[in-house]
C-alpha positions as CSV (number, residue, x, y, z in Angstrom):
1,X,-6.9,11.8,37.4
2,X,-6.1,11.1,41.2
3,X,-5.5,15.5,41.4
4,X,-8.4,17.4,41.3
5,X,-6.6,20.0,39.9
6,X,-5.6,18.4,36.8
7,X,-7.9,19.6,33.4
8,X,-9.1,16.9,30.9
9,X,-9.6,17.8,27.3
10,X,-11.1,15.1,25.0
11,X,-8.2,15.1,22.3
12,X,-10.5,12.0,19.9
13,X,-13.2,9.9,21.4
14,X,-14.0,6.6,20.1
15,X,-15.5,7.7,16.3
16,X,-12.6,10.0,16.2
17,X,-10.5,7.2,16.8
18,X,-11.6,5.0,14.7
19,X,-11.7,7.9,11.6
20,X,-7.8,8.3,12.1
21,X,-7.0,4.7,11.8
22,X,-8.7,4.8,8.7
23,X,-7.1,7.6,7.3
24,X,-3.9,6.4,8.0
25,X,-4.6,3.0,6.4
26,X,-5.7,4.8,2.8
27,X,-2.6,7.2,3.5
28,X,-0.2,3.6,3.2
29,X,-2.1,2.2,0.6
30,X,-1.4,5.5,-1.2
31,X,1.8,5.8,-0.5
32,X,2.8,1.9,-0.8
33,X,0.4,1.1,-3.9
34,X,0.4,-2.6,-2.8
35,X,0.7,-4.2,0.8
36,X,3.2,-6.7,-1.3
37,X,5.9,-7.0,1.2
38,X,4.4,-4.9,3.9
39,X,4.5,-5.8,7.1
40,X,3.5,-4.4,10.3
41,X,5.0,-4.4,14.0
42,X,4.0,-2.3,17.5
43,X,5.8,-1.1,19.4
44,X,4.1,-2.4,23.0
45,X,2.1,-1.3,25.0
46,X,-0.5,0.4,22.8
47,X,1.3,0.6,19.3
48,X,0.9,-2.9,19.0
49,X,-2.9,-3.1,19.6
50,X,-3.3,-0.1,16.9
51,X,-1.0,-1.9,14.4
52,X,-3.2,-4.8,14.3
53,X,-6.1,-2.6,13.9
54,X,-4.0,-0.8,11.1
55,X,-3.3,-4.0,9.6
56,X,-6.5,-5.5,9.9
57,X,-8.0,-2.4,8.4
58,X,-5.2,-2.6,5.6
59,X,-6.6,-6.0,5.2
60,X,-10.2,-5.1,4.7
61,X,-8.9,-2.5,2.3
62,X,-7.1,-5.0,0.2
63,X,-8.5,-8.1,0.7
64,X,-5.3,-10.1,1.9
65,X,-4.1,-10.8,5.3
66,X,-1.4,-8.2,6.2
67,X,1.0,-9.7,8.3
68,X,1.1,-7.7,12.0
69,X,3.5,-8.7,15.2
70,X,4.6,-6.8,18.2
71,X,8.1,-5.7,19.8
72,X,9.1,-4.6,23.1
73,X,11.9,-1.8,22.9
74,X,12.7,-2.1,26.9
75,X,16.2,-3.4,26.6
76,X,17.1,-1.0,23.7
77,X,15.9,2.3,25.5
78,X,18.4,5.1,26.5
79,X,17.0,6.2,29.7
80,X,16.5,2.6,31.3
81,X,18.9,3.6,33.8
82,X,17.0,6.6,35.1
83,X,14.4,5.3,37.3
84,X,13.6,1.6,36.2
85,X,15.0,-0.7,39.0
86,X,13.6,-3.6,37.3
87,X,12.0,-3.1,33.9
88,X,9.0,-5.2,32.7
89,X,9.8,-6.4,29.6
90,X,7.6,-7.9,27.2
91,X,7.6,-10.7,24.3
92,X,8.3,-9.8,20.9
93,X,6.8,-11.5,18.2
94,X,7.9,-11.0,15.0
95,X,7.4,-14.8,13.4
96,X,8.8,-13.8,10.0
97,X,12.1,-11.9,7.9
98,X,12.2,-8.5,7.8
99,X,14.5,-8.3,5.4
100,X,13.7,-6.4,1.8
101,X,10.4,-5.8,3.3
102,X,8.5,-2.3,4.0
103,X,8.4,-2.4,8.0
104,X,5.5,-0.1,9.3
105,X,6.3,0.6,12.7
106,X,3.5,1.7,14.8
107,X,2.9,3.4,18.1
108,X,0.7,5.1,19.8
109,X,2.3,8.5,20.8
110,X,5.2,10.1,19.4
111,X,7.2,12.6,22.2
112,X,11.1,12.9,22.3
113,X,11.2,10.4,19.8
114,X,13.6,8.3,22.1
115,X,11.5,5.1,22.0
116,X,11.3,5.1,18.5
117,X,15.1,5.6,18.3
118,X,15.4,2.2,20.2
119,X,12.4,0.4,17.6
120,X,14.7,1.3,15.1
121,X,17.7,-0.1,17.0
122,X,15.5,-3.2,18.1
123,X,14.9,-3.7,14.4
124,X,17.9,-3.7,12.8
125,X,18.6,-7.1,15.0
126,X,16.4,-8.7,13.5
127,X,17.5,-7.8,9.6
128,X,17.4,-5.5,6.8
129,X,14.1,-4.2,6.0
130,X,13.8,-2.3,2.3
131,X,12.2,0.6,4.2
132,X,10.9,1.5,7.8
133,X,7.8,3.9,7.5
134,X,6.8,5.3,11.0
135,X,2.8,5.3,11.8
136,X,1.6,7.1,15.3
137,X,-2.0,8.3,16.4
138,X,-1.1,11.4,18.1
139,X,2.3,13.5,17.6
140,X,2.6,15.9,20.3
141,X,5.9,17.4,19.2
142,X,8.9,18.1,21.5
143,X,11.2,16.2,19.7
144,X,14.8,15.7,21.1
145,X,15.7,13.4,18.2
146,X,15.3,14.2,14.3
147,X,12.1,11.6,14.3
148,X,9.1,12.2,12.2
149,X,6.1,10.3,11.8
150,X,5.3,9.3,7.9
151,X,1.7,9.0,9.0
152,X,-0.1,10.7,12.0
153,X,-3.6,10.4,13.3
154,X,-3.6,13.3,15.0
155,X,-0.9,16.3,15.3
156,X,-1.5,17.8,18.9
157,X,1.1,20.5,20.1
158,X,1.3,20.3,24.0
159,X,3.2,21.9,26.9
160,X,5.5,19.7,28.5
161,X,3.4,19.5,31.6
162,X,0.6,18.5,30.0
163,X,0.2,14.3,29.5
164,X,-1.3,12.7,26.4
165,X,-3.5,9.2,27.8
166,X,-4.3,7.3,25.0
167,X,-6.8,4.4,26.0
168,X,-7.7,1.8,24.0
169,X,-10.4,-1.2,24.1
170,X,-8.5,-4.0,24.2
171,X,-6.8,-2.7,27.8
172,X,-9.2,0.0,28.9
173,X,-12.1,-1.0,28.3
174,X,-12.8,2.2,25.8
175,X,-11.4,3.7,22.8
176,X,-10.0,7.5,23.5
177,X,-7.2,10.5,23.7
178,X,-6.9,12.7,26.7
179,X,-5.1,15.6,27.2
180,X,-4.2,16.0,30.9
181,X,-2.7,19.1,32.5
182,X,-0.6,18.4,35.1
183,X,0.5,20.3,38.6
184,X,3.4,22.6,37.6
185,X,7.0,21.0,37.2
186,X,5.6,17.9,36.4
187,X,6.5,16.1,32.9
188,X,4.1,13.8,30.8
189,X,3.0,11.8,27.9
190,X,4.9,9.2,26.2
191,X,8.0,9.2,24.6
């Protein structure tokens, strides 16, 4: 990155990518046996662009339209104190009930587990799904919440100083995952 100090590792390029979508989509079908009632939201900024890859790929799978929105957890986030003056916050779009449906909750990185804790908490405004299953491409562990992912793409143990950098076409400009070592006493990755 800007440090020339700082290692890169190649954590899933492009194919890679791509693969672990495509995993995880069989991996609901299996476990779901029908997208009957499925839907499926992101958690912005990335989750949401993978979940309507998921659920496009879902759709392929199936031959139905899976329905896919987005959510923004800003406002529900335990540490928006610490170091946000002003936090961007995003739309949400979720143009249908929740309730008595299987929510698949998607995101890109899973960390602490704290914005996940505040998906959850974002959800419950807006009903009472059946079930909540949790999808993430890369689970890098260091959990400070009992959070776990129900699908991964890819488990990746880290050090807390190194950074996960997910990049994705849509905002990027190129599908990848980067593992970044930072300088010493730095923290990293998402949460």
């Amino acid at each position: 990155m800007e440090n020339g100090s700082q290692a890169k590792r190649v954590v899933l390029d492009a194919p890679g990518l791509k693969r672990a979508l495509a995993r995880i989509a069989h991996e609901i079908l299996e476990r779901n046996k029908s997208v009957d009632g499925l839907v499926v939201i992101g958690i912005r900024s990335r989750g949401d662009v993978l979940a309507r890859r998921l659920a496009a790929e879902i759709g392929r799978l199936e031959g139905v339209e899976v329905p896919c929105g987005a959510m923004d957890v800003t406002l529900y986030r335990d540490d928006i104190s610490r170091g946000a003056d002003q936090a961007l916050v995003q739309i949400t779009d979720i143009p249908w009930e929740i309730d008595g449906r299987v929510v698949l909750l998607v995101d890109d990185v899973l960390y602490t587990g704290r914005t996940v804790r505040a998906a959850l908490d974002a959800l419950m405004d807006f009903g009472r799904p059946r079930a909540i299953q949790l999808a993430v491409l890369v689970d890098r562990g260091h959990r400070e919440l009992p959070i776990r992912p129900d699908y991964v793409g890819k488990n990746l143990p880290t050090h807390r100083t190194e950074r996960v950098t997910v990049e994705l076409l849509e905002s990027e400009g190129r599908d990848g995952v980067t593992l970044v070592q930072s300088g010493a006493g730095e923290g990293g990755g998402a949460t």
